[in-house]
C-alpha positions as CSV (number, residue, x, y, z in Angstrom):
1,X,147.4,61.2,150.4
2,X,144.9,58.1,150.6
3,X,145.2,55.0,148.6
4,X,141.9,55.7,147.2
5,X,143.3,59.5,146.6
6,X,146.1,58.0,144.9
7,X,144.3,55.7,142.8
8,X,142.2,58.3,141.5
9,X,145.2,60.8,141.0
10,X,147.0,57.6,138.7
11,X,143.8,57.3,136.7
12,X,143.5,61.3,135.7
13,X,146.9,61.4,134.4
14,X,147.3,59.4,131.1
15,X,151.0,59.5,128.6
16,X,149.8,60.6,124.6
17,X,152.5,58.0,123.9
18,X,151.1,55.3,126.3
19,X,147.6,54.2,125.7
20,X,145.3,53.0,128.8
21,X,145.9,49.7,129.4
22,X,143.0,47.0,128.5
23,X,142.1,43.7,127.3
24,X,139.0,44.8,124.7
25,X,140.6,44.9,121.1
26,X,137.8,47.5,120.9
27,X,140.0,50.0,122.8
28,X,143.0,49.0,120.6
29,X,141.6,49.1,116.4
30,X,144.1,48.3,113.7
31,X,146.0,50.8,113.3
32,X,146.9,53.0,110.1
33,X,150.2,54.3,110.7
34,X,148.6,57.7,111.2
35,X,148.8,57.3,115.1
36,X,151.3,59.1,117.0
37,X,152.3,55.2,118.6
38,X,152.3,53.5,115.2
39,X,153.7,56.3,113.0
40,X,157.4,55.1,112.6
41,X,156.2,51.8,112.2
42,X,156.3,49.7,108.8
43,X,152.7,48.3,109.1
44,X,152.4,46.7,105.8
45,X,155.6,44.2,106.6
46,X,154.0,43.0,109.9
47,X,152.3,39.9,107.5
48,X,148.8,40.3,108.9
49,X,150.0,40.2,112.8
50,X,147.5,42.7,113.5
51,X,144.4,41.1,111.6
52,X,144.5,38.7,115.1
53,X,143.6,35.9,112.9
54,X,144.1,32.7,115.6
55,X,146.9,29.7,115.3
56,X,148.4,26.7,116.5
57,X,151.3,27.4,116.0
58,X,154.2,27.7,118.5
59,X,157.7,28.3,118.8
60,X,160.5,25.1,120.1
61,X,161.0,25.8,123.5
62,X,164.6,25.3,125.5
63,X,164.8,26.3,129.2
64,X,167.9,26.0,131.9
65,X,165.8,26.3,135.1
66,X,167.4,25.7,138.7
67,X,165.9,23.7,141.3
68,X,163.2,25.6,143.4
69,X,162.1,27.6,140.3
70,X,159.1,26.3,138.1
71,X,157.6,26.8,134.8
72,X,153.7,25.6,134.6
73,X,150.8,27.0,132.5
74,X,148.0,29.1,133.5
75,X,145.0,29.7,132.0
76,X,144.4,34.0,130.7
77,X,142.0,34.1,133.2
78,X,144.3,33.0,136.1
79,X,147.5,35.0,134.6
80,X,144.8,38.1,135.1
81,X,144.2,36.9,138.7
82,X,147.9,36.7,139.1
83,X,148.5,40.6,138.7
84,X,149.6,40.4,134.8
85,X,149.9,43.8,133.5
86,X,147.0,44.8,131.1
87,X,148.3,45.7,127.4
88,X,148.1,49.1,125.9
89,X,148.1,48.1,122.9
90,X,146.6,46.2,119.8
91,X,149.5,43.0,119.6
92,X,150.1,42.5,123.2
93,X,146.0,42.6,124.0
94,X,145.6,40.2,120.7
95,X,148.5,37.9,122.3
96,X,146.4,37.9,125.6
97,X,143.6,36.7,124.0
98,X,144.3,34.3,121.4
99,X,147.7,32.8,123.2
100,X,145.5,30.2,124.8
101,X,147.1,30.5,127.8
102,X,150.2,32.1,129.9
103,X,153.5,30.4,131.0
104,X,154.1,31.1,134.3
105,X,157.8,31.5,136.3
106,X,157.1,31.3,139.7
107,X,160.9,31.9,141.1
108,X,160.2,31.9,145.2
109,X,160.9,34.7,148.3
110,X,164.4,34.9,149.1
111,X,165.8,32.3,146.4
112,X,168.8,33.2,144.7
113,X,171.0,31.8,142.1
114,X,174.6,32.4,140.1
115,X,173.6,30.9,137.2
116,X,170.6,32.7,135.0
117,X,167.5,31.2,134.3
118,X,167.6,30.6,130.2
119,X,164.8,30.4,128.0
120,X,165.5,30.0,124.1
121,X,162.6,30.1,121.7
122,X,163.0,29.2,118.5
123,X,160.5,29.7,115.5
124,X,160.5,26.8,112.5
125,X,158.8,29.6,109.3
126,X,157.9,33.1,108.2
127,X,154.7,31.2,108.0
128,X,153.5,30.3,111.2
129,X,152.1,32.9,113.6
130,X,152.9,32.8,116.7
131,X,151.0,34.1,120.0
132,X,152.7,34.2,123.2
133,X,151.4,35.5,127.1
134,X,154.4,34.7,129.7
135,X,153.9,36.1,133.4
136,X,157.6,35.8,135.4
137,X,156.5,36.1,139.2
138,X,159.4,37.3,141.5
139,X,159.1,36.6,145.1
140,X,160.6,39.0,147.6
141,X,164.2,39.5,148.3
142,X,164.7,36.9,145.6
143,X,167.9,37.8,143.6
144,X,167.5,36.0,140.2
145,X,168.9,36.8,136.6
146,X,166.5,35.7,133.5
147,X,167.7,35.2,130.0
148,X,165.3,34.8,127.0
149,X,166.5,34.3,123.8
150,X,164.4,34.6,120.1
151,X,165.8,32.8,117.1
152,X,165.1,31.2,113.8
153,X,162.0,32.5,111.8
154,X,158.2,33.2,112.8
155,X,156.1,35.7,113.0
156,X,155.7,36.4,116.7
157,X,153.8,38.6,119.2
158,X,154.3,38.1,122.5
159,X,152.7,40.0,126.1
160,X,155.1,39.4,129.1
161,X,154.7,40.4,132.7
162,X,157.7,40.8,135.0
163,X,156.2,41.0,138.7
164,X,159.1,42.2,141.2
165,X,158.6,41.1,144.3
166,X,159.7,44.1,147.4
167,X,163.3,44.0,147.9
168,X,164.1,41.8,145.2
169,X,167.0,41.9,142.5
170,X,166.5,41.4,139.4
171,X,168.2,40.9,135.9
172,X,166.3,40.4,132.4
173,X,167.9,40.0,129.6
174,X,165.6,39.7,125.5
175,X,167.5,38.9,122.8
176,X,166.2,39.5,119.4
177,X,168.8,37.1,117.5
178,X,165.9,36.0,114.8
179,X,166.8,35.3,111.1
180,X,166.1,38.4,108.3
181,X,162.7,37.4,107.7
182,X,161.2,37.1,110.7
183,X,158.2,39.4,112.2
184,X,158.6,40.6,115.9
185,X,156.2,42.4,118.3
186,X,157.2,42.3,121.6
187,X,156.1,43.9,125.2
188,X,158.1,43.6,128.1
189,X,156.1,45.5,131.4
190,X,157.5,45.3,134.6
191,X,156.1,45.9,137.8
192,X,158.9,47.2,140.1
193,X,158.2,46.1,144.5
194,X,159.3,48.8,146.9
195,X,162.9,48.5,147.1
196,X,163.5,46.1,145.0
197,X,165.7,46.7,141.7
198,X,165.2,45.8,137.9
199,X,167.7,45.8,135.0
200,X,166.3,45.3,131.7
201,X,168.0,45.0,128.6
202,X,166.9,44.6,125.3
203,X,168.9,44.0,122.4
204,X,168.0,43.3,118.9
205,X,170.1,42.2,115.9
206,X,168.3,39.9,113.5
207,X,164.6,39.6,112.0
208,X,163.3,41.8,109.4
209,X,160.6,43.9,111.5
210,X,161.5,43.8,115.1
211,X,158.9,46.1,117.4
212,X,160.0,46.2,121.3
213,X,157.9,48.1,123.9
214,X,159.2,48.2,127.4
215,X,157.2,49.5,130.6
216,X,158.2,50.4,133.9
217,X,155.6,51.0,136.9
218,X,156.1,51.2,140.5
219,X,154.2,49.0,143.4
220,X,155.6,51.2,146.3
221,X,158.4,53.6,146.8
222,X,162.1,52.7,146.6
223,X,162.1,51.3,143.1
224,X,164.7,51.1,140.7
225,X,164.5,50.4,137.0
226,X,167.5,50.4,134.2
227,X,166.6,50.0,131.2
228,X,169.7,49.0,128.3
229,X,169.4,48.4,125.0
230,X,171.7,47.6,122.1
231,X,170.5,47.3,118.6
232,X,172.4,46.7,115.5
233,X,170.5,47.3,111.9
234,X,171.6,46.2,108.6
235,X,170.2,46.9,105.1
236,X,166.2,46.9,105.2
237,X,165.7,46.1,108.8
238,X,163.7,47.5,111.1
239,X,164.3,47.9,114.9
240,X,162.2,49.5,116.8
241,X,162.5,50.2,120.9
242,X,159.5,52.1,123.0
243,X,160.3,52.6,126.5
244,X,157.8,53.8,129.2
245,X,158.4,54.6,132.9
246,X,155.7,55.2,134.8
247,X,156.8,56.7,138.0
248,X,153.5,56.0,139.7
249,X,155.7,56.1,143.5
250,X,157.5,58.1,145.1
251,X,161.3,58.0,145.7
252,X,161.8,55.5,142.8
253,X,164.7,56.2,139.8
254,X,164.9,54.7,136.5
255,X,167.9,55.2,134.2
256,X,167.7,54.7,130.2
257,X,170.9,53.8,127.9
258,X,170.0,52.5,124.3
259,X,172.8,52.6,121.9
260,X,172.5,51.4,118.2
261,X,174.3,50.9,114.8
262,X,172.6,51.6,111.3
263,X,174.5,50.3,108.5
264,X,173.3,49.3,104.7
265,X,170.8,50.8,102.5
266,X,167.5,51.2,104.0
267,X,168.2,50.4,107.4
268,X,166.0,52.0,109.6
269,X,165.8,52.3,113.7
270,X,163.4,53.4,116.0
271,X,163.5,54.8,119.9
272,X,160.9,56.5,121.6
273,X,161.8,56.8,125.2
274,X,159.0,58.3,127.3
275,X,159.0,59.0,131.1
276,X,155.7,59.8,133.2
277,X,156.1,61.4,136.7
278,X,153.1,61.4,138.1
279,X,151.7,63.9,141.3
280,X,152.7,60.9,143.8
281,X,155.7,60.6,142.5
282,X,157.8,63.1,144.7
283,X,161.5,62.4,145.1
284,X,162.3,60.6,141.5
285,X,165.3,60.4,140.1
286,X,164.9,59.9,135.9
287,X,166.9,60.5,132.9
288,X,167.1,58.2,129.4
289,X,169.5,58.6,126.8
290,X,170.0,57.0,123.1
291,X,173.0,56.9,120.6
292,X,172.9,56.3,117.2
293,X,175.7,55.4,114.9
294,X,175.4,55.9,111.5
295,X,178.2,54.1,109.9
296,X,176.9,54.1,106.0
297,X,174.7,56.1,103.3
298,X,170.7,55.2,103.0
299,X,170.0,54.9,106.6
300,X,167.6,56.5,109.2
301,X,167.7,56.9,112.8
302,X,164.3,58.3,114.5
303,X,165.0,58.8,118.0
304,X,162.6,60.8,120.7
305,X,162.9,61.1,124.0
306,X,159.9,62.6,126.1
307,X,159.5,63.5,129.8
308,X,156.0,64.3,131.0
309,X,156.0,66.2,134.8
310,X,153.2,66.7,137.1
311,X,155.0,67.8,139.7
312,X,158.0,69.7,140.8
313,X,159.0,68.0,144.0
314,X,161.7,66.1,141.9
315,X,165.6,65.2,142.8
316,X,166.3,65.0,138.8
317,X,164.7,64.3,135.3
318,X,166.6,64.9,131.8
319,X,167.4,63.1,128.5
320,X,169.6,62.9,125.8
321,X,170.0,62.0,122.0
322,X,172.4,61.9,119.5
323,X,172.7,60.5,115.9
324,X,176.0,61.1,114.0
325,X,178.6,59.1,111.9
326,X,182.0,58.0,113.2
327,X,183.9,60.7,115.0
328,X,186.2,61.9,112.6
329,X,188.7,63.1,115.3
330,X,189.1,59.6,116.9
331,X,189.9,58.0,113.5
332,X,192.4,60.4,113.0
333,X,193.8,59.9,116.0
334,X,193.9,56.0,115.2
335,X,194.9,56.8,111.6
336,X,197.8,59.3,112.7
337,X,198.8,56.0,114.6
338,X,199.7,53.5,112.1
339,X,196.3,51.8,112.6
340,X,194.8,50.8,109.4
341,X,191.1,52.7,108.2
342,X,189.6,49.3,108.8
343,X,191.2,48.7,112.1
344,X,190.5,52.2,113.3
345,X,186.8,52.1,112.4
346,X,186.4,48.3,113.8
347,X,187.9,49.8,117.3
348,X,185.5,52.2,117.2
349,X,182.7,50.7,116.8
350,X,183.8,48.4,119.8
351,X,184.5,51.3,121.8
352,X,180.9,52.9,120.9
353,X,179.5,49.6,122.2
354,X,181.4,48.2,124.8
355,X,180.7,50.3,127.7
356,X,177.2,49.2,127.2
357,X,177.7,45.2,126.6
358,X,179.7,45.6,130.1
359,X,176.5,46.3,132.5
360,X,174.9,43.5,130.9
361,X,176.3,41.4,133.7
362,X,175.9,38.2,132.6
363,X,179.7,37.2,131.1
364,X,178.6,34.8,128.8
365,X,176.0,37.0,127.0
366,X,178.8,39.8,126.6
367,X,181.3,37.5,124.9
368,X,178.4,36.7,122.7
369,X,177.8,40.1,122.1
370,X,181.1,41.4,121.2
371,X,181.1,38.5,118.8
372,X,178.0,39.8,117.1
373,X,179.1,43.0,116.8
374,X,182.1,42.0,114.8
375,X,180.3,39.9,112.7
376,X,177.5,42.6,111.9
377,X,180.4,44.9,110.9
378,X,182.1,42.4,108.7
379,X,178.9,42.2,106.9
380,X,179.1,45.8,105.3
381,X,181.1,48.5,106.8
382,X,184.5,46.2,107.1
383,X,183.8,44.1,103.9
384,X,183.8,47.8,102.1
385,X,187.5,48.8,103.2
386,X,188.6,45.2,102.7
């Protein structure tokens, strides 16, 4: 097949859960919660985000750069020129435009480093809204791990381009560690070089609404994409995680694990996981897969996992979900024991999560997690059978 057949074949085919990409608002209008992308979403406690009403606001930056890496601003315009990915929808196009400006990570062909690259944003007030347009530009063969971190309290929307260099490896890490009034909107698309490999994990604990959108896409064949994510929901919150992989290449894989934990009244989580295989796109290897656990009365899980198929010339494609309380044959098995009900529930929630925090692979970051996870337990579930 031609480019120009190609191109023409990745413009026919669109996702119902993926809107066409593009930077007029007038192809993204406010939303009502009627839309099938918007449904699950608690519009009326995003405090005005989508009104696109402009600010001056900003969030505290801290980074941990290595030498031969560098962080400069861009204008829109020139983060367009650069290849940024278009948003599909209404936040990430009103971030594009009223961000007044992208930072730009330009990490060079064949660098690579032990030590991640850290970013830590930190927001001041509920009051202040905050638009942000990053664009992280991978050279080739570069192997490179990037950690950005969101705390304190803002109401934030953000639009972020990963361009992967070809045969480059790379590891991102977003953690949602905000305090329980804070407003999140986030989009995370990633645009994977031929043979080059992407891990992506997302992982959300504080802030009150928290909306994450990850998308995958393909620059040539040989591709890899995994996509983690580990969420943790108390009383009232709401996380929300939207995955897309576009397979627009052929011979490319992407592999989905999002695990999460619902505990309080009125906590609510969200995954949508949605995979695209397009014509091209012969030879793909796809499956996603999300755990919930429920470990108290008055919460919700929503989870949906889609695959859309346009071809058959596939080496594998599936998903799986699952949404139950704590296994009651493992706690008896703890119980029967001599382990305590609060010890035997603590280990499994550890167990449920562990497996997970381990392909984070960044050591710091897991300690960190394994803490949080302890201390989100002690806050309802373990306080209870104290």
């Amino acid at each position: 097949m031609t480019a120009v057949a190609d191109a023409l074949e990745l413009d026919r085919v669109e996702s119902h859960l993926n809107p066409p990409a593009s930077y007029d608002l007038a192809d993204h209008p406010v939303p009502t919660g009627r839309e099938e992308v918007w449904r699950f979403t608690p519009i009326k406690r995003l405090r005005g985000i989508l009104d696109g009403e402009a600010s001056d606001a900003c969030l505290d930056w801290e980074t941990t750069i290595p030498e031969g890496v560098s962080l400069t601003t861009v204008s829109a315009a020139e983060a367009r020129e650069i290849g940024e990915l278009a948003p599909n929808e209404r936040p990430a196009a009103l971030a594009a435009e009223l961000s007044g400006g992208a930072a730009l990570l330009d990490v060079p062909a064949d660098f690579e480093a032990d030590e991640p690259i850290v970013i830590r944003l930190t927001g001041s007030s509920v009051d202040d809204l905050v638009w942000g347009q990053l664009v992280y530009r991978i050279g080739a063969h570069a192997r490179v791990t990037i950690v950005l971190v969101h705390s304190g309290s803002a109401r934030y929307s953000a639009i972020q381009s990963f361009l992967v260099g070809d045969g480059a490896q790379v590891n991102i890490l977003s953690l949602q560690d905000w305090e329980d009034d804070a407003v999140h909107l986030g989009r995370d698309a990633i645009r994977v070089g031929r043979d080059a490999s992407v891990k992506h994990t997302s992982i959300s604990f504080g802030g009150d609404v928290v909306r994450m959108h990850a998308n995958v896409e393909y620059a040539g064949p040989g591709g890899e994409a995994e996509l983690l994510g580990l969420y943790f929901a108390d009383a009232g919150q709401h996380l929300e995680h939207r995955l897309f992989a576009d397979h627009t290449a052929p011979k490319t894989k992407s592999n989905v694990v999002y695990k999460g934990a619902l505990q309080g009244e009125g906590a609510h989580t969200v995954w949508i996981g949605n995979v695209l295989i397009r014509k091209v796109a012969e030879g793909i290897e796809t499956y996603e897969e999300n755990r919930n656990l429920v470990l108290t009365d008055g919460c919700q899980a929503d989870s949906v996992p889609n695959l859309e198929i346009e071809t058959g010339e596939i080496e594998g494609a599936g998903h799986a979900s699952a949404t139950a309380r704590f296994d009651d044959e493992q706690l008896f098995y703890l119980r029967s024991r001599g382990v305590s009900e609060k010890e035997a529930q603590r280990l499994v929630v550890h167990g449920f999560f562990n497996d997970l925090i381990r392909k984070v692979g960044i050591p710091s970051i897991e300690e960190q997690l394994l803490r949080t996870v302890e201390a989100e337990l002690a806050k309802n579930v373990l306080k209870e059978l104290a």
